[in-house]
N, C-alpha and C positions, 0 to 999 in steps of 0.2 A: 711520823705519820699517825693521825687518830686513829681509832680502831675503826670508825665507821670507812673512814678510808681505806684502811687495809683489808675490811669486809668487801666492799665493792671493787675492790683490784685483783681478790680471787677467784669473785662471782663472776666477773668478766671473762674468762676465757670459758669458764663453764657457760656462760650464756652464747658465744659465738660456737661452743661445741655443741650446743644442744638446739640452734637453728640451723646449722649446717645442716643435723642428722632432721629437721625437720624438711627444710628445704628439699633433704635428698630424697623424703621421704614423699614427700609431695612430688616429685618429678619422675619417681618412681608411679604410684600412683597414677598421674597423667599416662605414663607411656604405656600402661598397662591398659587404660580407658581407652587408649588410642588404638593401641592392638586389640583389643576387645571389637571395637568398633569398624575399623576397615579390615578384621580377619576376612582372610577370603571365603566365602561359602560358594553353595552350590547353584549354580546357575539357575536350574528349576526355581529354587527358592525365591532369589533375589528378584528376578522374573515375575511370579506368581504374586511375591509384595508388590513391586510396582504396579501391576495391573491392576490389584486389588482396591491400591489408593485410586486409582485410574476409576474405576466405576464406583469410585464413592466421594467423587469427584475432590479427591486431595488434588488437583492437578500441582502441586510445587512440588509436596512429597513425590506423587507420580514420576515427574520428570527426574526430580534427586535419586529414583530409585531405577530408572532405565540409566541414567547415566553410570551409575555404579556396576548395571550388568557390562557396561560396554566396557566399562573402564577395568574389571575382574575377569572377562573374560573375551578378551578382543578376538577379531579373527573366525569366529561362530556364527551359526545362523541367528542364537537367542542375540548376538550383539549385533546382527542387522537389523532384524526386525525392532530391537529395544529402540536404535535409532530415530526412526521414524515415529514409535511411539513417544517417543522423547519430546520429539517435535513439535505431534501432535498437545501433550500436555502442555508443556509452552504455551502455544497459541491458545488453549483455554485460557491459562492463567493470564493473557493477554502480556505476555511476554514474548511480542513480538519479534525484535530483532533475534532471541536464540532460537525462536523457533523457524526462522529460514535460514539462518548459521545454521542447524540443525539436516534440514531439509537439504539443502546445498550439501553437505557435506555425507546426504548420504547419496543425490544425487552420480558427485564425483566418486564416491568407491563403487557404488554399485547404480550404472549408468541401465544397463540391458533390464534390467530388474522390473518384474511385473507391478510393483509397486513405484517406479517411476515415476507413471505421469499423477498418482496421488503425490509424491515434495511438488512437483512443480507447481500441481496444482495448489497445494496448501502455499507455496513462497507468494501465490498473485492474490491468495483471501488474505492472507497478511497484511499484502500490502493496502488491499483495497477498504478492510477495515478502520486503516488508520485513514482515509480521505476527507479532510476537511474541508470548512463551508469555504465560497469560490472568493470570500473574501482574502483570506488566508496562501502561504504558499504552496505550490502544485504539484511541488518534487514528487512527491509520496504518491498522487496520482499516476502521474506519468510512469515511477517505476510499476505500479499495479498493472497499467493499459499493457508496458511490455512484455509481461510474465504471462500475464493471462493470455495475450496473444502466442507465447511460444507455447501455452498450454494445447490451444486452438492446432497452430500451425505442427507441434508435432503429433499430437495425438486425436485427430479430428473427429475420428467416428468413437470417443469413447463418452462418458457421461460426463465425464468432469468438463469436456469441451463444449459439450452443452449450456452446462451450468456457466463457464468461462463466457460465451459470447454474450448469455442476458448481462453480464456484469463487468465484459466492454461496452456494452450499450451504455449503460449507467456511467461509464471511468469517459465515455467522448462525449455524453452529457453534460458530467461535470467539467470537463477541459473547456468545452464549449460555451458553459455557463462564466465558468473566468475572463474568457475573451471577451463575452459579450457586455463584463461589470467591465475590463478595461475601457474598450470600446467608449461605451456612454461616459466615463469619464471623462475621455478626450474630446468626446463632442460635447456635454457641458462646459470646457475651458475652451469652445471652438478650434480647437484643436483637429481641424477635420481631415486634413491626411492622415495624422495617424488613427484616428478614430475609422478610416477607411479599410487601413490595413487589418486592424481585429475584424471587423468584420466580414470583409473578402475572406479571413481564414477561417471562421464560421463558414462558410458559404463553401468554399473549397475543399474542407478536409473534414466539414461533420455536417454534411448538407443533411445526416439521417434522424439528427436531433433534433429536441424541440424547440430549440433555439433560433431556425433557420429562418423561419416569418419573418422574425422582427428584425431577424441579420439585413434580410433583403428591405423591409422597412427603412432600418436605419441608413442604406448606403441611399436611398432614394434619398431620404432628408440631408446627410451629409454632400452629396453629388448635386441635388438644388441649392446649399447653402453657399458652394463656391463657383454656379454656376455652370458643373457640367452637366446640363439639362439630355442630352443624347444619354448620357450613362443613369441619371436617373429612372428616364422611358424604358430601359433596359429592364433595369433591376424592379421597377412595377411590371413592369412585359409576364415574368417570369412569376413575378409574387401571383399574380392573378392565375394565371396558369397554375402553380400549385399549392395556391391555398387561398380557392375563389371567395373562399363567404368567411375567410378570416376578417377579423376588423382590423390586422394588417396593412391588409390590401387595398380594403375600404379607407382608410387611412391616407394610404400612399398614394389612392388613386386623388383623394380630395386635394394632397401636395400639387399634385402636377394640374389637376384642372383649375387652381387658385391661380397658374400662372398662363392658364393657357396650352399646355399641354395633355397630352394622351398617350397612353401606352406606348411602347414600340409593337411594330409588326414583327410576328413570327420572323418572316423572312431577316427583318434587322437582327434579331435576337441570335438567330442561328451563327451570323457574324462575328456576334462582342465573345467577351472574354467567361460570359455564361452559359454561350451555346454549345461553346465546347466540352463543359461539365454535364448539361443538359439533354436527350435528345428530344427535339420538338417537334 
């Protein structure tokens, strides 16, 4: 064997002895940073940090630092209330979904809690912030519309129910604003039955949006288009009655006297299937 060889066959075991002891030395290290870092401290503290990042608008750090009170010291008031604030941070950080996992989860431990209908209320701005244009899908809407209504329906005289029904207003808006892009779809591809049904649901279930004119509009044009001249007098009957000096109605009225038609009478109206939405 060369000598360079027999150098490098000595130096070998010393070199796997002296990464081992490095290795070890590094893992030692680590565990030391680690316990360094989740040592338990005192609740006040860890509290007082998170809040701190909270009004200086860390909301990531924020949240990372309610979770650690809850997570060090479960079962406490600072770990209820960190909950919630937890939450809150989230939905800054526009980290939606943990912030009604958050909100839910303090709902379910702590149901009776004076702070209750603030998660609920926070689960429906969640949702209602993520609501996209009516070209897009409506999941996210619809779950908004339903949050915010159990907001409404359990806690009705508080401020957040307040604030919840201006923004069911806005969530059957925008549901109503969907139907009515399906709608005109299907009546561009004369697709008129279906193009009838969005609009009937327009008409029937968000008569209080701004949608409703052209709903009735449209089923006038749609109901001329295959001939059912009764159901379009109908749906002008009603358009004039409540939305006399729209150009709507101006509209719808011109549909029907191009063909020789005119409104239905009250009395018809009372009949059809919008007198019973309606009262005349």
């Amino acid at each position: 064997m060369s000598q360079i060889s027999r150098s490098r066959a000595a130096f070998a075991p010393v070199c796997v002895l002296l990464c081992a002891l490095a290795l070890s030395a590094c893992a030692g290290d680590k565990k030391k940073k680690e316990e360094l870092q989740y040592q338990e401290r005192p609740v006040e503290i860890l509290y007082d940090q998170a809040a701190d990042n909270l009004d200086r608008r860390y909301w990531s750090q924020a949240a990372t630092g309610f979770d650690e009170v809850e997570r060090q010291h479960p079962y406490t008031e600072w770990a209820r209330r960190a909950i919630l604030m937890g939450a809150y941070a989230d939905y800054q950080a526009n980290k939606y979904d943990d912030a009604v996992e958050a909100a839910r989860r303090f709902i379910s431990l702590h149901p009776g809690n004076r702070s209750a209908p603030y998660a609920y209320y926070l689960i429906g701005v969640c949702y209602f912030e993520q609501i996209l244009d009516v070209g897009r899908d409506q999941s996210v809407t619809t779950s908004a519309l339903q949050a915010l209504n159990e907001v409404v329906q359990r806690y009705p005289d508080s401020v957040y129910a307040r604030d919840a029904r201006i923004k069911i207003d806005m969530t059957n808006d925008q549901l109503a604003g969907k139907e009515m892009a399906v709608g005109r779809f299907y009546l561009n591809r004369t697709e008129h039955l279906a193009a009838i049904n969005r609009f009937r649901n327009v008409v029937e279930n968000y008569q209080t949006t701004s949608h409703t004119a052209e709903a009735l509009y449209r089923l006038t044009e749609a109901y001329l288009s295959i001939g059912v001249d009764d159901q379009a007098q109908v749906t002008t009957a009603v358009l004039g009655y409540n939305f006399p000096g729209s150009k709507w109605y101006q509209d719808a009225y011109k549909l029907l006297n191009n063909k020789g038609l005119a409104p239905a009478s009250k009395e018809t109206v009372k009949k059809s299937w919008l007198g019973k939405l309606n009262p005349f």
